[in-house]
N, C-alpha and C positions, 0 to 999 in steps of 0.2 A: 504493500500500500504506500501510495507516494505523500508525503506527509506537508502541510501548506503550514505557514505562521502569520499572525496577523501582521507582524513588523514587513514580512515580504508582501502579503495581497497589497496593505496597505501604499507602498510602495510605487504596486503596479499601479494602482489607483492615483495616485500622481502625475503619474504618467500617462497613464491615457487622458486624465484632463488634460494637460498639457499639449498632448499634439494633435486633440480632437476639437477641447476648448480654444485653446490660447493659440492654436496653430502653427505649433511649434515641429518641427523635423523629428523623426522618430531615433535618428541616429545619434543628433545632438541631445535631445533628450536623455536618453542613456547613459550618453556619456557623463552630463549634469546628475546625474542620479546617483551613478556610478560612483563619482569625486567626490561626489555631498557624504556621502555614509563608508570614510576608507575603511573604517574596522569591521565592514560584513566579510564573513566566509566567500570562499571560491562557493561553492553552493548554492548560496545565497545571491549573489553578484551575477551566476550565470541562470539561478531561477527567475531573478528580473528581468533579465536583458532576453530569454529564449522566450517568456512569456510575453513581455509588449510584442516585439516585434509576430506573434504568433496570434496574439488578438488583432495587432493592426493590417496582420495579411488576412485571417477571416474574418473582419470588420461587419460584413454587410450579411455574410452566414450565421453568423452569432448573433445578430442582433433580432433575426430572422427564428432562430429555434428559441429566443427570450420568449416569443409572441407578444414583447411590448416595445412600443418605438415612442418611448418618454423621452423626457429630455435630460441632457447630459448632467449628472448631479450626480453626487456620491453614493446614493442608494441604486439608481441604474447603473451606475459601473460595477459596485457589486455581484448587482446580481448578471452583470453582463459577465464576469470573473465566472461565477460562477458553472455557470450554462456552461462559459469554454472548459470551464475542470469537467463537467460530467461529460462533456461531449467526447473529451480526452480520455477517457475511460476510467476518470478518476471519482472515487465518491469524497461527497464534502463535508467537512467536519459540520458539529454540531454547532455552529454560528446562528447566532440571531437575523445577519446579516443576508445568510443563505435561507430563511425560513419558510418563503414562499419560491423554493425553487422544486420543481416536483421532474426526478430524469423520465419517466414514462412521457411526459407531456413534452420533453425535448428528443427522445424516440420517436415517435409521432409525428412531429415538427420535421424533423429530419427526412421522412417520406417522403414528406410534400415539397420540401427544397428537391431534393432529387429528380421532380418534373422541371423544374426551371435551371438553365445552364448556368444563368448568369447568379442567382441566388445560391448558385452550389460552389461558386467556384469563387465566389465573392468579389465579384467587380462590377464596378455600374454601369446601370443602364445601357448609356449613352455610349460607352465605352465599349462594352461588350458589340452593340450594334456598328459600330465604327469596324473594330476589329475583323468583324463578319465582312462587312463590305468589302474593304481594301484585299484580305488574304483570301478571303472564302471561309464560309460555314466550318469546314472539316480542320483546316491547316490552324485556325485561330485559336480553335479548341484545345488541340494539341498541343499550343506555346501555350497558350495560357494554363493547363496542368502543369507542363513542366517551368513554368515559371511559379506556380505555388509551392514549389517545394522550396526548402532556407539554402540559401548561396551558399556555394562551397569557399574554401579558401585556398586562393593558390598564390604562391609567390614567382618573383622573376628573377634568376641569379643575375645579379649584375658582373659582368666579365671583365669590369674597370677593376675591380678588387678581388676578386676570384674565381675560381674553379667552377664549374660542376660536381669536380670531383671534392673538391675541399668542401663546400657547401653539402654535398650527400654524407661526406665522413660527418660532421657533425650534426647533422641531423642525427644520425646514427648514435652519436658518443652521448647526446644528450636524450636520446629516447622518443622523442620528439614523431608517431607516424605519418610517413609520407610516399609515396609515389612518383617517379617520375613522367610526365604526360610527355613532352617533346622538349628536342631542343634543353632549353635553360628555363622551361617552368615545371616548375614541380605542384603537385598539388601535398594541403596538408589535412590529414586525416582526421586529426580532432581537434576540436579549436582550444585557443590557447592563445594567452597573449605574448606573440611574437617580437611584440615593440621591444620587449624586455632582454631579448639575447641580446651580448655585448655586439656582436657581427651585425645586427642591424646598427646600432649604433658606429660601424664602423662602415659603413656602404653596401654590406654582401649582398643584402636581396631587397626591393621593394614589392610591395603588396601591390596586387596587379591579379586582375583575371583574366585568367586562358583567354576567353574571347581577344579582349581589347588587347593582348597579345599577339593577336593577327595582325595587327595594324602596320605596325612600324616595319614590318619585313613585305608585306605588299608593297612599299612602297620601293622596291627593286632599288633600296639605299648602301651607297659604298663610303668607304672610308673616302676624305679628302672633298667630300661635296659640301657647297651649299646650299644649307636646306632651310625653308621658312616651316614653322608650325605655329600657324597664324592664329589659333583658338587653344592655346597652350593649357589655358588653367592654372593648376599647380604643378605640371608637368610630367605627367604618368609616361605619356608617348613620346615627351621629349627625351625624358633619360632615357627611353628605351632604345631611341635615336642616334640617343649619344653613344651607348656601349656599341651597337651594330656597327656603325662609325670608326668604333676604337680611339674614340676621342681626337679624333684625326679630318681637319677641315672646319664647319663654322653652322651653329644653328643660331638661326634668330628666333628665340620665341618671342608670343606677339599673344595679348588679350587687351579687353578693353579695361578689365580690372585690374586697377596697377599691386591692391593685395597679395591675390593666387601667383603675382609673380616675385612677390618677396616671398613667400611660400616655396617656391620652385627654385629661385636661389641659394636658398639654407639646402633644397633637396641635393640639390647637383654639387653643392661643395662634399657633402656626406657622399654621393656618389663617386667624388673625385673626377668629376667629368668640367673640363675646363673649355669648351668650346660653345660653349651654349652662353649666348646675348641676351638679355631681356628688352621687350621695346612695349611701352603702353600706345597700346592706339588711342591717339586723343581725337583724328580727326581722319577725313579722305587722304591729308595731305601727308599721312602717315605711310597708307598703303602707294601712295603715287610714288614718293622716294624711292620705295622700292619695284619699279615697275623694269621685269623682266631680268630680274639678278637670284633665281632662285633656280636651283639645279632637280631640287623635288620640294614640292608643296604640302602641306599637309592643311586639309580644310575638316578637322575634327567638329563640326558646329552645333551650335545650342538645336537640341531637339527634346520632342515626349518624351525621352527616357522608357517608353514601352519595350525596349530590352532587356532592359535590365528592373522589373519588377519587384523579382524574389530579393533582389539587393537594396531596393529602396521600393517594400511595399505601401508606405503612407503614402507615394504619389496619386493610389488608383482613389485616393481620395481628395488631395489638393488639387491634380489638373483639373482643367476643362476645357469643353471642346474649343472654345473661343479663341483660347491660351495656344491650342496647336495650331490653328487659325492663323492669329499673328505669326508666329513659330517660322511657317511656311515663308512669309513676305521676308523674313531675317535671312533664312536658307539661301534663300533667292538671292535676296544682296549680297551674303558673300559669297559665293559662288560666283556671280557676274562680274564683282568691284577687288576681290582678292586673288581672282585667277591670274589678273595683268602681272603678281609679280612672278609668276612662273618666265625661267626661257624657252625660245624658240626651242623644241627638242627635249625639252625636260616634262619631268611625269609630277601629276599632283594625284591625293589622293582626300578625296569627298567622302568622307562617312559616318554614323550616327550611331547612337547607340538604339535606333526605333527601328520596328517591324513595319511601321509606314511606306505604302509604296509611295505616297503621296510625301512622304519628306526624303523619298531614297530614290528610288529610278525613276520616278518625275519629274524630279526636281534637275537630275544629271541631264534627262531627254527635252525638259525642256532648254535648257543651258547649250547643248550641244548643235539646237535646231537654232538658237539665235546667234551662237558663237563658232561659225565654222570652219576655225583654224587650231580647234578642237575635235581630238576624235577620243570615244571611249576603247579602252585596252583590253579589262577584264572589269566586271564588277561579281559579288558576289556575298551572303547573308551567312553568317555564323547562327544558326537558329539555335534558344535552349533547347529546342527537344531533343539535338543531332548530337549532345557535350550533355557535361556539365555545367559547361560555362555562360555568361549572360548573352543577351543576341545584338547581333551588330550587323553593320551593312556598310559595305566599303565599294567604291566605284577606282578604278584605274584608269585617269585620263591622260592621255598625251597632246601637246600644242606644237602642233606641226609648223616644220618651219616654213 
């Protein structure tokens, strides 16, 4: 029998105010959670954090076998707690809390979700009907199961500071299960906080999923090039640029948030990777400076995130359709206003972390029908149901001379 305490429910109950109420990120929440109470158990700290994120993924199924859609208050979160322990196969202590929670009645419940896709697999509406449209009925279903299941974790050796082989010995020396998938990622078997080995604090590996580990190798990159990665962030794809690279030639990374790239700075001195620029785009006259001095492109840009779900499930309740909407006119402009810094001859690469064909090969078809001194190479989807990993879409284009 798995045993609950009121110091933990209570907790979780914090938390889902928090990113239901107040609107807060379910990742940052946690983390907030996490810092606030150092002296809970590993136990405890991992019974928080597997349970929000485990009601914020069946958000809209749970709310659904409650059979009550009150409003958010500490006595609905209870009993919303509740229903997911029964539902989990767990029985609930004798709380006063739980008083009016009857499992038969959430058996029952449970039936009649099962006639509805969308109620069973807990995504809205609106959402579910989008997904339908763009991939089809059959294929939508399918990413969307395997995106309900919890992200795996996989790291990326970084080959500025070492091995494969050095990075598997101590995974090994320190116990630590793992696997390796391809290449220099490895997946790890049980979670654990990584931050804490001294080798992360020395460069060895950054946290990185298989998927978005496609990225940086489609983009057919050699040492000695110049490369833009113009939607940088904090720089997941740029270090991974840099190691392929060997630190050898020149990366400009580029966002419009000057933050994520003081974030990405601190990353790449810990990576040891010295060739990587930072440049805040303030204006057009940013992207014009560099107009045709890039040897490969990287056009990572702002999308729905419907890739990657199981990694940030509180989206399928923040977005909205409006928000992909806009999303779409953003796409557009960089694609059409950031392509000029590619050269004559050189390869960019366009792609998302969304299942949208309408933010992925639309968006490239139309680009290529108004720009045609462009042609596409290869494009191609990381789906979650084909991996483990989250789902992506990547386009290969060349600019002919």
């Amino acid at each position: 029998m798995n045993r609950i305490y009121h110091s933990q429910v209570s907790t979780v109950i914090d938390g889902l105010y928090s990113i239901f109420k107040d609107g807060y990120y379910a990742d940052k929440v946690i983390q907030r959670l996490l810092k606030s109470n150092p002296k809970q158990g590993a136990k405890d700290r991992a019974f928080i954090a597997n349970s929000l994120y485990e009601i914020v993924r069946w958000w809209r199924l749970i709310w659904f076998l409650t059979g009550d859609q009150t409003e958010l208050n500490n006595n609905s979160l209870y009993k919303l707690f509740g229903t997911y322990w029964v539902w989990k196969g767990n029985i609930l202590p004798d709380w006063i809390e739980f008083s009016d929670i009857n499992a038969n009645e959430i058996k029952n419940r449970l039936k009649e979700a099962e006639q509805d896709f969308g109620v069973l697999q807990s995504i809205p509406e609106w959402m579910n009907m989008l997904g339908c449209e763009e991939l089809g009925t059959e294929k939508w279903q399918v990413e969307i199961k395997a995106m309900n299941r919890e992200a795996d974790i996989f790291i990326r050796i970084n080959t500025l500071r070492t091995t494969k082989e050095q990075m598997i010995a101590l995974l090994d020396e320190t116990k630590i299960p793992h696997e390796v998938i391809k290449d220099d990622t490895i997946q790890i078997l049980k979670r654990q906080n990584l931050f804490q080995l001294p080798v992360f604090k020395k460069g060895w590996f950054e946290m990185q999923d298989s998927g978005s580990q496609l990225i940086a190798p489609f983009m057919q990159i050699e040492p000695g090039m110049r490369v833009i990665d113009a939607c940088a962030g904090a720089g997941g794809k740029t270090l991974h640029l840099a190691s392929l690279m060997k630190n050898k030639g020149k990366i400009i990374a580029m966002d419009i948030e000057a933050h994520k790239l003081v974030e990405l700075k601190r990353r790449a001195k810990r990576a040891g990777s010295s060739i990587i620029e930072t440049r805040v785009i303030e204006n057009t006259k940013t992207i014009k400076r560099l107009k045709g001095s890039a040897d490969r492109l990287l056009l990572d840009v702002p999308c729905s995130g419907l890739g990657v779900l199981k990694r940030n499930p509180d989206a399928k309740w923040k977005l909205q359709a409006s928000f992909i909407e806009n999303l779409k006119e953003t796409q557009a402009h960089i694609i059409n206003t950031y392509s000029q810094m590619l050269k004559p001859d050189g390869l960019m690469v366009y792609a998302t972390c969304s299942l949208l064909k309408s933010e992925n090969e639309e968006q490239v078809q139309k680009f290529l029908a108004e720009y045609t001194d462009f042609s596409l190479i290869e494009e191609k989807y990381a789906f979650p149901s084909e991996g483990n990993h989250d789902g992506f879409y990547m386009a290969l284009i060349k600019r002919n001379i």
